[in-house]
Every structure is written in C-alpha cells, then in structure tokens.
C-alpha positions, 0 to 999 in steps of 0.5 A: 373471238367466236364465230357463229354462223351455220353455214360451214363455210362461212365459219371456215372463211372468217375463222381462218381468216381472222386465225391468220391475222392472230386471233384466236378462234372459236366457232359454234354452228348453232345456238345452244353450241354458242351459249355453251361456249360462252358460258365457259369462257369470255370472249372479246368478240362475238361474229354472229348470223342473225338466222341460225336455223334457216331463214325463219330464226332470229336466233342472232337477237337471242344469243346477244340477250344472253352474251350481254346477261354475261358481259357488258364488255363483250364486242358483239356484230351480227351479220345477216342477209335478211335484215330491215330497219326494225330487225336492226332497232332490236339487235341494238335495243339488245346491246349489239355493237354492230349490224352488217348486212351480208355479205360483207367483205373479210377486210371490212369485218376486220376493220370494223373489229378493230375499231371496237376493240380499239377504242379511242385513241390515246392521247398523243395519237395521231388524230383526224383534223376533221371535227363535224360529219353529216350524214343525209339519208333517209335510211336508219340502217344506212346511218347505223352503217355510216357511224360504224364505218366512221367509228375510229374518228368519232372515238377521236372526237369527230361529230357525227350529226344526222338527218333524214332528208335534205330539208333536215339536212339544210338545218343542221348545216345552218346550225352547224357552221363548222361542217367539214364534211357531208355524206349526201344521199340523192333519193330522199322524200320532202328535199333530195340530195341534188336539191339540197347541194343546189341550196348549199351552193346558193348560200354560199355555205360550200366554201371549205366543205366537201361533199360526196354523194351517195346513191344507188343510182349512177346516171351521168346526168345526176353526176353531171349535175352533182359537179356543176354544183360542187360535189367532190365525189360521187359514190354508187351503193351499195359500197365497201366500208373500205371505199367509203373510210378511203374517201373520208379519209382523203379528205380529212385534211384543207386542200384544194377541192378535187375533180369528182371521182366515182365510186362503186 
C-alpha cells in the first residue's frame, strides 16, 4: 500500500494505522516521490491527497493518469477537502476507484479498502438477501459515496438503481417492483423526498420496503412526518459510511418495520 499525502501527519496516522492492521506501507510526501515509488514497484492500493502542493494543485488527477499507464489493477482512492462534482467526474474518467471527501474516518477507509480488494464473494459465501437498492439524491457525489459504501453488496449481486429527484425516483420504483430498499434524500429540485414517501405511501407500494431518509437537516417536524408516512430511520448528513452500511445492513433480511431511529 502507498500513502500520498503532504501533510506529515496525515501519513503517520493512516500509515501507522493500516501498518497496525498488516499491510505493508509506503509513504510518498509529493508527486514526483510517488511516481518514483510507483515505478519501482507494484502496489495493490494507492491513498492519495487530491492537492499535493497546497490548495491550488490537483496533482491527485495526475498521479491516477500515471498508476493506471502501469496498472489496471492498482485500487486507487483519493481523498480530499476540496472536492465538487466535476473534480470527482475527472478522477473517475481517469480510473480512480474511489473519491472521499476529507475527512474521513480510519475505520471507513479501511472498510472501504477492503471491499476493493475483496472483490465478489466467493461462492458459498454468505450473501445479502437483499437484491435492489435505490438511491434518490440530487447530488452526483453523494450517489458516487453511496455505490462505495454499498460496494461489498453490489460485487454480491445487489442493484444499486439511481435517481435525481423524487419524480425519477417514483419511476424507477414503478419499474422496479421488487425494491428492497430506498435511500431517500429530502431536499431535492422537481419532487422532494417527503413528497415522493407521501406518494409511495398512497400507491401502497411501502408494503415490505424500507425506507431511510437522509438530509442534512434534522427538523422534527420533518422526522415527525417522515414516520407518519412510513419511513424506517432517519439519518442526518453528513454521515459515516459506517453508520450508513450499519443501517443497510440491519435491514437486509424481512422483518417486522421498526420504530424510526435517527442518525448523525
């Protein structure tokens, strides 16, 4: 493994840590000392900072250009504090694995690299009951966060389906009957995630589905509303992965719906 990262101490805390849980690290404090590294030997993962010197660079987008000119196999995540939308398009275009906003749990990280290198499952694994996930957000990056967190069960055969806004959401619902799950965000433009909850529950379509809603505002009138019309938890952003792959899966197999529970 190789860390990339400028800041001293961000390499010493994720170098030690993933050193602790028996990887063997490498650390480079800028690009040239990465690609350096890199040429001389293979690495199965790659933690980069998107901004190498200072708060102007993107030297992150560079250094994934070259690991992938060397390897196609090479698991590459990037980590920044500066990150938007079209940033995160160009690191992927590029063949970056992952995209993480900083800062991000150790824990996370490590969950998050473990599912790359894991792969699927093999078979006679232990696998998810569920099979179809939808996620309504009107934020790209959110859905690229959500198919990372949800990794480990898509390489298991989960669908993971997308929409933008409640209206889109409502469609592939009706497209899908077979949904198991829905990750609901509230503020979203054209219909938003109260509305469409409020439309799901008047076609009688939340029978043996769970919904958990996300938004990055926990007003209790919302809360309040959100369990009238059947939504089994409530989770403020920004969230942990953790907390999030907690959720999901504790509802991963038929049970009775629960009482609502908030997160943070």
């Amino acid at each position: 493994m190789l860390i990339v990262d400028d800041e001293e101490r961000i390499l010493l805390a994720v170098g030690d840590y993933f050193d602790f849980h028996d990887h063997a690290v490498a650390c480079a404090r800028d690009l040239c000392e990465a690609k350096a590294l890199i040429a001389r030997c293979h690495y199965d993962v790659v933690i980069a900072d998107l901004r190498l010197t200072g708060i102007d660079g993107s030297e992150g987008l560079e250094l994934v250009t070259y690991i992938r000119e060397k390897s196609t196999v090479t698991k590459i995540v990037l980590l920044t504090a500066y990150g938007n939308d079209e940033i995160m398009a160009e690191a992927y275009r590029r063949g970056a694995d992952a995209f993480l906003a900083k800062p991000q749990p150790l824990a996370d990280i490590a969950q998050l690299v473990r599912s790359l290198l894991i792969g699927p499952p093999n078979q006679g694994e232990s696998q998810p009951m569920l099979r179809k996930i939808v996620v309504v957000d009107d934020s790209e990056l959110l859905h690229r966060m959500y198919d990372l967190i949800l990794l480990r069960y898509r390489h298991a055969g989960t669908v993971v389906l997308h929409a933008r806004n409640g209206a889109e959401g409502m469609t592939v619902i009706h497209e899908h009957r077979d949904v198991d799950l829905v990750l609901l965000d509230i503020n979203m433009p054209v219909m938003n995630g109260l509305e469409m909850l409020e439309a799901l529950k008047r076609s009688g379509r939340l029978a043996g589905m769970t919904v958990i809603m996300v938004s990055t505002e926990g007003h209790e009138e919302d809360v309040k509303r959100a369990v009238r019309n059947g939504a089994t938890a409530y989770v403020t952003k920004p969230f942990t992965p953790s907390l999030l792959y907690d959720l999901v899966a504790k509802h991963l197999l038929p049970s009775p719906r629960v009482a609502i529970q908030a997160g943070s």
